[in-house]
Backbone bond lengths (Angstrom), bond angles and torsions (degrees), N, CA, C in turn:
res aa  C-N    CA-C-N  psi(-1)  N-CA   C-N-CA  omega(-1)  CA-C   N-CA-C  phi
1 X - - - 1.470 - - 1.528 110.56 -
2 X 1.324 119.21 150.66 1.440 114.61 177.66 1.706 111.08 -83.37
3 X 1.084 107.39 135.54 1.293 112.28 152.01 1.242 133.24 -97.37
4 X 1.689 137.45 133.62 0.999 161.93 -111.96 1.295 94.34 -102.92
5 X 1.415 115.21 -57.04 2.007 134.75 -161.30 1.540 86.37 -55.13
6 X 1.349 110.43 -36.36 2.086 106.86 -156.85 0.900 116.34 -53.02
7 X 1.452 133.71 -175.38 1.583 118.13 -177.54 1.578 96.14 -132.47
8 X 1.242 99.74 137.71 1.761 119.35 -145.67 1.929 81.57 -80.31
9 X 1.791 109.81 136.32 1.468 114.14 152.59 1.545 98.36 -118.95
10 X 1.071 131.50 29.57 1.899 100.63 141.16 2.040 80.45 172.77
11 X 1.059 81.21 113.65 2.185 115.34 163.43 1.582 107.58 -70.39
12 X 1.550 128.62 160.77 0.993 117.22 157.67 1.642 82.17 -163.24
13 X 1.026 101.49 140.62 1.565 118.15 -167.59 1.680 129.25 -132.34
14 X 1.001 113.25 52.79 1.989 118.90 -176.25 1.408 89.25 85.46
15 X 1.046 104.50 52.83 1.688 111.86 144.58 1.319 129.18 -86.42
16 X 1.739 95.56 120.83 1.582 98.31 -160.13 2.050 80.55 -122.33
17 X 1.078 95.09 167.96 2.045 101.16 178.26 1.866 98.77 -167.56
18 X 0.844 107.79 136.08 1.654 111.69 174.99 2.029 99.15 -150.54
19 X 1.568 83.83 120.04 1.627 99.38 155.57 1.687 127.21 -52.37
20 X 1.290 131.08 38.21 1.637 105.50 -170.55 1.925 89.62 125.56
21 X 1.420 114.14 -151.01 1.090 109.26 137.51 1.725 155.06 -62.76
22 X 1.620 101.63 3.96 1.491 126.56 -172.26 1.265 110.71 -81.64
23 X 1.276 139.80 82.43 1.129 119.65 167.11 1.613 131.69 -53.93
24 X 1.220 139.74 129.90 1.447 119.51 -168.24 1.764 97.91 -134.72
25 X 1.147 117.58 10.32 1.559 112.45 169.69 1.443 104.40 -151.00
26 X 1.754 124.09 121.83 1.376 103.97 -171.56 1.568 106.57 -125.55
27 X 1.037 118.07 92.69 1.772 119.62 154.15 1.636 89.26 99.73
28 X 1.177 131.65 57.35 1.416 140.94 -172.80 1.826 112.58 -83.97
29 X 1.327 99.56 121.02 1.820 111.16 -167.72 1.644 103.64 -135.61
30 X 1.251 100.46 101.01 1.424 102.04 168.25 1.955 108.98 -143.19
31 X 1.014 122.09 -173.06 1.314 151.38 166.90 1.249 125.28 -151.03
32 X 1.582 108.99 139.22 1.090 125.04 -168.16 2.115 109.26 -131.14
33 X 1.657 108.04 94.95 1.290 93.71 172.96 1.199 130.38 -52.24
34 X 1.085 134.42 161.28 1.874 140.23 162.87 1.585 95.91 -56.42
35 X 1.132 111.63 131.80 1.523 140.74 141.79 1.941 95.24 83.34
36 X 1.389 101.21 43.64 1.446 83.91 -165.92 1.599 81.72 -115.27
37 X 2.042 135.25 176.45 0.871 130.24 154.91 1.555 133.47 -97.69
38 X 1.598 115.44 81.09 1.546 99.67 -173.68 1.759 133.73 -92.29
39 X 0.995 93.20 131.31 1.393 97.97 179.39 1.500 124.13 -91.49
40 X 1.721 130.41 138.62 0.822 120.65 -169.23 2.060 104.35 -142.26
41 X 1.351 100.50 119.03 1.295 109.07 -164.44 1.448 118.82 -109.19
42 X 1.069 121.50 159.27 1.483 113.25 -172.07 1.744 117.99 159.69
43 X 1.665 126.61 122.04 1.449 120.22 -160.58 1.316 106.69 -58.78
44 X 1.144 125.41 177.77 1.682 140.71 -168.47 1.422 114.77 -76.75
45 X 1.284 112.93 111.30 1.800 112.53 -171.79 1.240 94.41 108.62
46 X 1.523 140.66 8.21 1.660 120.09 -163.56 1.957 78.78 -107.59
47 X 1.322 124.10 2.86 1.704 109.22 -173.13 1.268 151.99 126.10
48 X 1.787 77.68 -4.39 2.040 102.35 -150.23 1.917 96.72 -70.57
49 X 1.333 112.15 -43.44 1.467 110.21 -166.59 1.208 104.96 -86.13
50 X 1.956 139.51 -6.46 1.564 100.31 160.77 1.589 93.58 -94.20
51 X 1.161 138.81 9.97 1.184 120.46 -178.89 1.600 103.90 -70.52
52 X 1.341 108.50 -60.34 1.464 116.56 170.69 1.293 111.29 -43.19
53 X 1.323 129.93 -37.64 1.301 108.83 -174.57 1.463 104.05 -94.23
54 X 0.982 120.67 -4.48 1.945 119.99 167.19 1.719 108.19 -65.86
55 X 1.287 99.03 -57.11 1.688 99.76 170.15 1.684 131.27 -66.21
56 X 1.105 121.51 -15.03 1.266 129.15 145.18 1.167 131.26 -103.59
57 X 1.819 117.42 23.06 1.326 114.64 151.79 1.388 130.72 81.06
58 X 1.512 108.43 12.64 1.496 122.24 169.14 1.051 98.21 -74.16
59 X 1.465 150.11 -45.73 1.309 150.50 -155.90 1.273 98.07 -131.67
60 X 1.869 112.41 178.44 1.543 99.42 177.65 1.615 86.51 -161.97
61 X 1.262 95.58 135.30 2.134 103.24 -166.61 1.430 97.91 -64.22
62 X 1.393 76.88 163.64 2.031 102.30 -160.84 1.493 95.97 -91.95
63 X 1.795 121.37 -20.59 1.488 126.58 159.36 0.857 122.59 -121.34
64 X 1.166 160.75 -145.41 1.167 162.45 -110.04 1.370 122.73 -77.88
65 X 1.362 139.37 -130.30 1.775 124.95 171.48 1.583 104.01 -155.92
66 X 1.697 85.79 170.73 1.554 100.11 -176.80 1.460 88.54 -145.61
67 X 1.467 93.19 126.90 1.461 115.69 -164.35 1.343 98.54 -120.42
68 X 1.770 126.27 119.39 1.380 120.09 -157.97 2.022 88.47 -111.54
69 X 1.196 136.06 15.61 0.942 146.14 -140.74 1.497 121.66 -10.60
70 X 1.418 98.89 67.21 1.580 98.24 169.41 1.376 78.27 114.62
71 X 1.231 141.19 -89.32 1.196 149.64 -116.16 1.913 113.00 -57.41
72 X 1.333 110.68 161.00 1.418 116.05 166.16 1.360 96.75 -98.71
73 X 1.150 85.69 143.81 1.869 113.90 -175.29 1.512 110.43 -131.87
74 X 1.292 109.93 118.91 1.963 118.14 -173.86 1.604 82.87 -114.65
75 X 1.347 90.16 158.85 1.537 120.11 178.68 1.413 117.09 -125.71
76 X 1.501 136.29 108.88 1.463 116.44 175.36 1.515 115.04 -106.47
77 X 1.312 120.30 110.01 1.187 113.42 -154.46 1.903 112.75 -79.50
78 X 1.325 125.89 173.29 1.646 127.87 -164.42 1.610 105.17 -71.10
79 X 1.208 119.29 -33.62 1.019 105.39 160.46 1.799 117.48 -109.19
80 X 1.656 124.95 120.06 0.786 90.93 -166.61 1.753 118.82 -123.02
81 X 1.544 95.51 49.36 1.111 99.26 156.14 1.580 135.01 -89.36
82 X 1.396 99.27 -4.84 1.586 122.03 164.63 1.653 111.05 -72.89
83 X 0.832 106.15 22.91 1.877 107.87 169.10 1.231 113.69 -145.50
84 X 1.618 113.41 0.64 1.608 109.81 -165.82 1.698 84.13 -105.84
85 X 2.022 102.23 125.41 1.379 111.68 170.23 2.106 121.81 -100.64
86 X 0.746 92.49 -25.68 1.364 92.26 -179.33 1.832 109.36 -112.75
87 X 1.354 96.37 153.29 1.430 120.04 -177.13 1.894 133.51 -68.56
88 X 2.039 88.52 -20.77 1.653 98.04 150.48 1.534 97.88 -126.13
89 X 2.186 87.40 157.60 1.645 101.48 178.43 1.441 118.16 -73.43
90 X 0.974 111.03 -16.74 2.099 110.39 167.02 1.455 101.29 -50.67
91 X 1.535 114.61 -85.71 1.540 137.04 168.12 1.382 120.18 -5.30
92 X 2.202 105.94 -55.65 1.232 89.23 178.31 1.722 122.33 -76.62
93 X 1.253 112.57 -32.40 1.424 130.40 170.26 0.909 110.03 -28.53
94 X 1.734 112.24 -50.85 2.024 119.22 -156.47 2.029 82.18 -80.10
95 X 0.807 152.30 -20.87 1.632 129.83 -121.90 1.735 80.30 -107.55
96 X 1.629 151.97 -50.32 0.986 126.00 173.19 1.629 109.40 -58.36
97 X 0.954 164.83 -9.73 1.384 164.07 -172.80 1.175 95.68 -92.12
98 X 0.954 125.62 -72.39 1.867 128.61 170.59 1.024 115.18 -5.40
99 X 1.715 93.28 -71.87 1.786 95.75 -156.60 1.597 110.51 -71.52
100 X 1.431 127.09 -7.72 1.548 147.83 -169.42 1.757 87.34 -82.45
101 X 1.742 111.97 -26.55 1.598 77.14 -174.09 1.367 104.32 104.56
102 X 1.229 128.92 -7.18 1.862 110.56 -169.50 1.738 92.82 -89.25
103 X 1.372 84.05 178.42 1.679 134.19 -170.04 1.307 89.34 -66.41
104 X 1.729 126.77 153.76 1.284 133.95 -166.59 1.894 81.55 -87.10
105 X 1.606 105.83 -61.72 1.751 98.96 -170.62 1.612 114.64 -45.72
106 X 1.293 121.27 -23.41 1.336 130.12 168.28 1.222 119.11 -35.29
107 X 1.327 92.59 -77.81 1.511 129.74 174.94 1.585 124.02 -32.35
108 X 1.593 103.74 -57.80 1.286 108.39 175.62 1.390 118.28 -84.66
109 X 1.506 121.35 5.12 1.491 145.26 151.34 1.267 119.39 -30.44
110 X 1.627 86.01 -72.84 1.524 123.06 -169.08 1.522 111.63 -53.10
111 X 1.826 101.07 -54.78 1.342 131.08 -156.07 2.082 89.68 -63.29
112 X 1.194 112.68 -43.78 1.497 126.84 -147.33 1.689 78.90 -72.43
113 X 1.322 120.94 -53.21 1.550 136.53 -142.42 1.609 97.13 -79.21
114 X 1.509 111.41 -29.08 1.906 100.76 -160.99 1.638 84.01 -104.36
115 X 1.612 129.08 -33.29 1.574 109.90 173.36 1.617 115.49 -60.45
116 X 1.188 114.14 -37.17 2.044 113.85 159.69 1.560 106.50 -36.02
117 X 1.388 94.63 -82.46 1.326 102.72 -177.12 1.541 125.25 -15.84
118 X 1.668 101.09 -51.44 1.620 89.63 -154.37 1.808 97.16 -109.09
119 X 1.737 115.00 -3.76 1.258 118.92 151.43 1.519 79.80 99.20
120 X 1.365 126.68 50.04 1.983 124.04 177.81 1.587 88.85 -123.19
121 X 1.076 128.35 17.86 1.748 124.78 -168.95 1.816 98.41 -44.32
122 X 1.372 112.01 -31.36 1.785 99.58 -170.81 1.395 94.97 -119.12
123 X 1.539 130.85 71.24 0.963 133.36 109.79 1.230 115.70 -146.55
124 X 1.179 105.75 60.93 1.225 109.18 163.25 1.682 117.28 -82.90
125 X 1.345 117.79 -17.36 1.100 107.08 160.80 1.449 121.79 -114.50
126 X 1.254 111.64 43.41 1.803 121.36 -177.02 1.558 85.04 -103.88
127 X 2.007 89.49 152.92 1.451 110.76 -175.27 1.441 96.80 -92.41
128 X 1.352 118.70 118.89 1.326 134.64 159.74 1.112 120.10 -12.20
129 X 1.438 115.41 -42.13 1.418 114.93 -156.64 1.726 103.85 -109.78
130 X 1.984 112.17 21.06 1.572 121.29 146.68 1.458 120.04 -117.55
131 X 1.728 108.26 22.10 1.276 93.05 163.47 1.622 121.71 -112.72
132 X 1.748 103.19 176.57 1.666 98.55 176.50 1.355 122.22 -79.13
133 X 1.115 113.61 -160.83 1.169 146.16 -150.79 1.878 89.14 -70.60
134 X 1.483 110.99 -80.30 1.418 118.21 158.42 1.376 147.07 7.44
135 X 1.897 77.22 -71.46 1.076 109.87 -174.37 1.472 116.91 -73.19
136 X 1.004 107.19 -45.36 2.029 120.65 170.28 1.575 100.69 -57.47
137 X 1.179 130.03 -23.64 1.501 113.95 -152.69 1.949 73.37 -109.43
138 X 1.359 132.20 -7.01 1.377 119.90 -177.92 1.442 94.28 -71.17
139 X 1.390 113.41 -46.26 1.876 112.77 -141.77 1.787 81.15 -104.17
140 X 1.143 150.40 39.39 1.180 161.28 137.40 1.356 112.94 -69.36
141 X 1.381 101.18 -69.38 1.319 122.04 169.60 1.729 112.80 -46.56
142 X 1.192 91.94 -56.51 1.842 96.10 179.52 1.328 122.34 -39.04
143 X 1.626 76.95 -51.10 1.825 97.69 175.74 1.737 114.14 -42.53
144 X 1.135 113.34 -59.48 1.253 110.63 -163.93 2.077 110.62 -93.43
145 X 1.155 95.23 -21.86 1.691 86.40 144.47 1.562 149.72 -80.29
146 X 1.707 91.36 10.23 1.542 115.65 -177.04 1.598 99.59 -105.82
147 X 1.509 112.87 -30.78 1.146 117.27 169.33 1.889 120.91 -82.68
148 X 1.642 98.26 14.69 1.829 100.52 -171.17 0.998 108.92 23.29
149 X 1.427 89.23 85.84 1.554 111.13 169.26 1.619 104.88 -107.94
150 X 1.757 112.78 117.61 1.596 103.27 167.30 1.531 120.83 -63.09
151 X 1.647 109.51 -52.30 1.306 98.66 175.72 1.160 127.42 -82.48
152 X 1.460 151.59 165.45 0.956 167.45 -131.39 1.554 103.28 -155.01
153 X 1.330 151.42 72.08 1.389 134.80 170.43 1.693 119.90 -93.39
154 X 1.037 121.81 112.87 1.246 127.78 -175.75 1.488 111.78 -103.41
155 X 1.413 104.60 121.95 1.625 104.13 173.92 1.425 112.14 -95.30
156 X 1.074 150.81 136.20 1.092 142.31 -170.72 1.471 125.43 14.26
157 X 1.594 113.11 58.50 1.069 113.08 -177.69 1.797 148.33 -61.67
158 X 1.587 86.45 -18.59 1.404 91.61 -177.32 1.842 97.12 -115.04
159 X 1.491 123.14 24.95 1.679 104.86 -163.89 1.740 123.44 -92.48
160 X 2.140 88.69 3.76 1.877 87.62 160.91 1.238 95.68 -120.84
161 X 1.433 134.48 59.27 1.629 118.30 155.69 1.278 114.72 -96.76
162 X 1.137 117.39 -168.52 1.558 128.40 179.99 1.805 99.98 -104.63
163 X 0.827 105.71 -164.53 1.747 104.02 173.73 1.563 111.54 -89.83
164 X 1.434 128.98 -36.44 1.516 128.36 -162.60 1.535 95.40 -75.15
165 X 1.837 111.51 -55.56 1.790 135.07 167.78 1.962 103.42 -18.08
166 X 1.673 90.42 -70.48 1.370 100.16 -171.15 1.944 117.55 -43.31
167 X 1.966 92.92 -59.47 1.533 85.58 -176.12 1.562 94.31 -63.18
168 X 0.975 147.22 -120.84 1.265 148.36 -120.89 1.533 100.43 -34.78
169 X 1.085 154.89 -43.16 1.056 155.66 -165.85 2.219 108.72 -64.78
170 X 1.523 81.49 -38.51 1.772 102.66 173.18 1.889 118.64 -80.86
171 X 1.276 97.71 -20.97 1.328 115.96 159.79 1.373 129.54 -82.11
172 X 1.260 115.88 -31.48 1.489 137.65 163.14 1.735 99.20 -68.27
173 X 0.963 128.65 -36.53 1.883 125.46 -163.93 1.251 99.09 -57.34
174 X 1.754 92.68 -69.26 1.906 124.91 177.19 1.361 109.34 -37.13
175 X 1.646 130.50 -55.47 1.272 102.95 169.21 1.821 135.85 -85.13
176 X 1.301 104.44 6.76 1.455 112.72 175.75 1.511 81.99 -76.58
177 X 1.562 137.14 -41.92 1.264 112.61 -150.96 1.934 112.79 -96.09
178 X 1.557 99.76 -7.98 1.515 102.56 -158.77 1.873 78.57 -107.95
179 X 1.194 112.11 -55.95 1.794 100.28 -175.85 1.271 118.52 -76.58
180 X 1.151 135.21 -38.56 1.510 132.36 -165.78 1.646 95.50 -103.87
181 X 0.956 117.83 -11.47 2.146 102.24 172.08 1.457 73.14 85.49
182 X 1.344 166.28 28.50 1.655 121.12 152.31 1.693 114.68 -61.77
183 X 1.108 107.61 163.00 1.280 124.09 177.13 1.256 109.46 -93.03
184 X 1.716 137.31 123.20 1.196 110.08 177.24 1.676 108.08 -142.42
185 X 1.540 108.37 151.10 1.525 132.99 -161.44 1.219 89.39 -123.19
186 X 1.562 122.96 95.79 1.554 134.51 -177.54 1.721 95.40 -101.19
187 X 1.633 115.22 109.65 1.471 88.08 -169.57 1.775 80.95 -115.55
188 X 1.520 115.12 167.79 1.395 79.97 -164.96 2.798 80.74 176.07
189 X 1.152 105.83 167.89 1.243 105.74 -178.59 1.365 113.41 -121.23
190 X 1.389 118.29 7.33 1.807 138.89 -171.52 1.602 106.87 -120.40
191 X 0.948 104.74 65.05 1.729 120.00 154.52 2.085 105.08 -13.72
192 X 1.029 61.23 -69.55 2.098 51.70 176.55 1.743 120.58 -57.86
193 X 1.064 131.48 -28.47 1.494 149.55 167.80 2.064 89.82 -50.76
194 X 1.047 142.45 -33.99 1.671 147.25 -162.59 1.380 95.99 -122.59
195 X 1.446 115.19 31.21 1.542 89.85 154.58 1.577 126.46 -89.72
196 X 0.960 124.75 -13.09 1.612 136.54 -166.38 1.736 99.10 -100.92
197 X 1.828 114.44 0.92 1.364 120.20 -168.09 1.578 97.78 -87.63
198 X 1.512 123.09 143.11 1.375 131.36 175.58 1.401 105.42 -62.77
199 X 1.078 147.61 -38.19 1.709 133.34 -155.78 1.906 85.42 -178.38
200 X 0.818 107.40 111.58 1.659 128.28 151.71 1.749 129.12 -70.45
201 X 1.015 113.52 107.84 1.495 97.70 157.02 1.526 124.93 -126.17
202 X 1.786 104.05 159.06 1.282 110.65 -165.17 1.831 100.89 -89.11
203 X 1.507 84.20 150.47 1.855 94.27 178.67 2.257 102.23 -129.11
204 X 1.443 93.17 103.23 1.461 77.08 158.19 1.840 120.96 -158.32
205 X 0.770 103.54 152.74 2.022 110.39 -172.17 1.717 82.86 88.96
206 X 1.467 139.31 12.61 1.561 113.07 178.52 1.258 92.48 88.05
207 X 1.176 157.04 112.06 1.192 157.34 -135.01 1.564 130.53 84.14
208 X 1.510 124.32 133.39 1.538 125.06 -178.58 1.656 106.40 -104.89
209 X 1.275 97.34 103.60 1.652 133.29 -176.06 1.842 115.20 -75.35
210 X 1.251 97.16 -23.33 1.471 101.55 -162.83 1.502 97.36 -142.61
211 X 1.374 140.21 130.95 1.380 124.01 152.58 1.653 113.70 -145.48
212 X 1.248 125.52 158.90 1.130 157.53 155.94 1.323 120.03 78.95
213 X 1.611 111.87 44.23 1.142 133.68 -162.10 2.266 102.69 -109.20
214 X 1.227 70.83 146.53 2.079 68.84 155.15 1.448 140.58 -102.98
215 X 1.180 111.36 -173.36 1.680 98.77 -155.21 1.495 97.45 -79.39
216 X 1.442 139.02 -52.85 0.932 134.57 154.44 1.747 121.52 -23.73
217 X 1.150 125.40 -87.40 1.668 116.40 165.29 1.438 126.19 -3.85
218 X 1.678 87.53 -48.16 1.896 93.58 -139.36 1.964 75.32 -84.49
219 X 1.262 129.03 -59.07 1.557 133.84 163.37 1.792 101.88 -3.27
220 X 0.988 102.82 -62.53 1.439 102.53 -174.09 1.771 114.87 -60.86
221 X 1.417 109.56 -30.96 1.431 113.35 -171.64 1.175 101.30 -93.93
222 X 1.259 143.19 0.73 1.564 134.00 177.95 1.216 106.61 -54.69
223 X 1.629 139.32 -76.82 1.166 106.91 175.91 1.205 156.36 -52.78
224 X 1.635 116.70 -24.85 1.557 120.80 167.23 1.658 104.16 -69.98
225 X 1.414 139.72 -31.89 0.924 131.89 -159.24 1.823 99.88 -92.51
226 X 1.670 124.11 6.11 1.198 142.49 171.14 1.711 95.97 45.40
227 X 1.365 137.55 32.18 1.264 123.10 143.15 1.478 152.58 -25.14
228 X 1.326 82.07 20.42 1.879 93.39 -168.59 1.934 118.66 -25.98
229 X 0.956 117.89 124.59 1.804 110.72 -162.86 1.627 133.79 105.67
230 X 0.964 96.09 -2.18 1.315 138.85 -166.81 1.802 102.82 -92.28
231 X 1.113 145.14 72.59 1.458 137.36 176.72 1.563 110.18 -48.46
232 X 1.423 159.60 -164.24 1.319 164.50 105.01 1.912 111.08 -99.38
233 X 1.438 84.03 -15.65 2.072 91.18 168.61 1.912 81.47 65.77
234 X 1.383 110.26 149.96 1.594 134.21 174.65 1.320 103.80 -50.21
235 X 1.835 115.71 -53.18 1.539 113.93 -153.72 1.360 96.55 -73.19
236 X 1.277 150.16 -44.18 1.445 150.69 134.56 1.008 111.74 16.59
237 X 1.588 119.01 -106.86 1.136 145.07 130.98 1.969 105.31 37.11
238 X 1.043 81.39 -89.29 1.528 105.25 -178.07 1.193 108.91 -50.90
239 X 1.401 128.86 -59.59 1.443 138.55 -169.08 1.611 105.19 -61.80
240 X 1.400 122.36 -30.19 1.796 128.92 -168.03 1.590 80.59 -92.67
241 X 1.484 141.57 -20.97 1.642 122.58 171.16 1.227 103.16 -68.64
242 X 1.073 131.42 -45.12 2.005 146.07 -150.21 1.730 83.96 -90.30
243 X 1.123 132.17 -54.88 1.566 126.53 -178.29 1.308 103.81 -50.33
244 X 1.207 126.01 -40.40 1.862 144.26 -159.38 1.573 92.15 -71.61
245 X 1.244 133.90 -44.50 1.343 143.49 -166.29 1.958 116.17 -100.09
246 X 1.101 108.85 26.35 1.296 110.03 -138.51 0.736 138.15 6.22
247 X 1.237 147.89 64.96 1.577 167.29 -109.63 1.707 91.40 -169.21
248 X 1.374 116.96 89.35 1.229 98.74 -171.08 1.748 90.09 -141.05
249 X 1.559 127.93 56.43 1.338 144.35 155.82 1.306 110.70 -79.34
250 X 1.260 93.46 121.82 2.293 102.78 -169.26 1.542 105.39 -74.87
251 X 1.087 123.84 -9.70 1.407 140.39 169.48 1.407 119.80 -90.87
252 X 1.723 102.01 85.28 1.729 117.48 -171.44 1.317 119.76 -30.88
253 X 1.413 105.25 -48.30 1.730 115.59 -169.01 1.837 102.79 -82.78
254 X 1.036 121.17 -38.82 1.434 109.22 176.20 1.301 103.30 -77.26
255 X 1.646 128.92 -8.83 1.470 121.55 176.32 1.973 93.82 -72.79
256 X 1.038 106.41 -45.80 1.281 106.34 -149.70 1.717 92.93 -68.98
257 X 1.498 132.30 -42.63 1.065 122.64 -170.74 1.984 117.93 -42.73
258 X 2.076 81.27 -41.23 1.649 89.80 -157.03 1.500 99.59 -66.81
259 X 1.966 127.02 -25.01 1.125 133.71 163.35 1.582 112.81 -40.61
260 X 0.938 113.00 -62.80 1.752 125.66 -177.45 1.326 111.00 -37.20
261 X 1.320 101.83 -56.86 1.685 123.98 177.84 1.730 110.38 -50.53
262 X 1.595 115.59 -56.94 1.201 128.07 177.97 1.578 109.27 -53.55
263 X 1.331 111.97 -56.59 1.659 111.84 -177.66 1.506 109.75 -59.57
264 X 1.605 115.58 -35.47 1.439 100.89 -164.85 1.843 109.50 -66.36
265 X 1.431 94.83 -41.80 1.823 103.35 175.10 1.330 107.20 -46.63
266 X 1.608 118.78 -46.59 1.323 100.84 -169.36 1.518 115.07 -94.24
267 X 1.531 118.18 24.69 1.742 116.12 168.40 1.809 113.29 -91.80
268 X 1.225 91.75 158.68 2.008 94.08 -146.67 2.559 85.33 -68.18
């Protein structure tokens, strides 16, 4: 749940935005504390990518505002080889620092500090254009922690990985957000991708329908709340069966043992 005392990194206040005659975001009110992880979910067409791009400032609503207060705000977009400019991963890293103007020793500061960060230390000199899927969405990330970036907005960040790509990539979020204080806006259509997120809210018809719930909770309300588009991902899934049973050990495989145990008692 949010708390009030916190100190807000990105407002959004009767934010309305329409393509043409299309409206696709209508009268949008949220808060976002500093250093907290929010997730924001919702099927395809319900808003998620100009919202993201309203909060990092590619666009700017036709009503009301988004007040990032002060803060730098990076964007890593769903696919993210659409942000990677140069042909080595040092190069692309250094090229937001560049254009800011810093110091070469700066630079290779930065470069040393955001490949730590996101755990890419050996490719830093691989050509962009031989890595995976992962791997691009690692030095994405780099990118915009080379540019100290507080917020973190991810548009569908994990929706071309593989499954191994994804967790580590979801493990990488969690510690930008629990060790380094980033702020992060996971906006995204895979309910399971926001489990490690502080307070979730739902976005759909352009509008926030649901808020400040967890990923677990909100799992349970997908069908009454008829979200069609909406994934809960298996491990989800599974975890709201094991909750159903009170079986509620955060450790899948010792969940599943004590499951085993439960079914065998109850076979005739």
């Amino acid at each position: 749940m949010i708390r009030q005392e916190e100190q807000s990194a990105v407002t959004l206040s009767s934010v309305t935005f329409s393509y043409g005659l299309r409206t696709v975001l209508k009268g949008i009110d949220f808060d976002v504390p500093a250093g907290t992880y929010c997730g924001i979910v919702g099927p395809n067409g319900s808003g998620k990518t100009t919202l993201a791009y309203l909060i990092s400032g590619i666009i700017q609503p036709q009503v009301g505002s988004v007040d990032t207060h002060g803060l730098r705000v990076g964007l890593v977009l769903s696919n993210p080889a659409n942000q990677i400019v140069s042909l080595v991963v040092e190069e692309d890293i250094a090229f937001g620092p560049e254009n800011r103007g810093l110091s070469s020793p700066e630079i290779h500061e930065r470069i040393d500090y955001a490949l730590g960060a996101v755990h890419g230390e050996d490719l830093r000199f691989a050509l962009t254009s031989a890595l995976s899927g992962g791997q691009l969405a690692k030095i994405a990330y780099a990118g915009q922690i080379a540019l100290d970036a507080d917020v973190l907005v991810l548009d569908e960040g994990t929706v071309m990985l593989d499954p191994l790509s994804r967790d580590v990539l979801l493990k990488t979020i969690r510690e930008l957000n629990k060790d380094l204080g980033k702020t992060i806006i996971h906006i995204t259509h895979r309910l399971e991708d926001l489990v490690s997120a502080d307070f979730v809210l739902v976005i759909g018809d352009g509008a926030i329908i649901m808020r400040d719930l967890d990923a677990l909770s909100l799992a349970r309300m997908l069908n009454p709340l008829d979200t069609t588009g909406i994934e809960p991902g298996p491990c989800l899934a599974y975890r709201v069966f094991l909750d159903d049973l009170a079986i509620e050990d955060q450790d899948l495989e010792k969940a599943t043992i004590r499951l085993a145990g439960f079914l065998r008692k109850s076979l005739p």
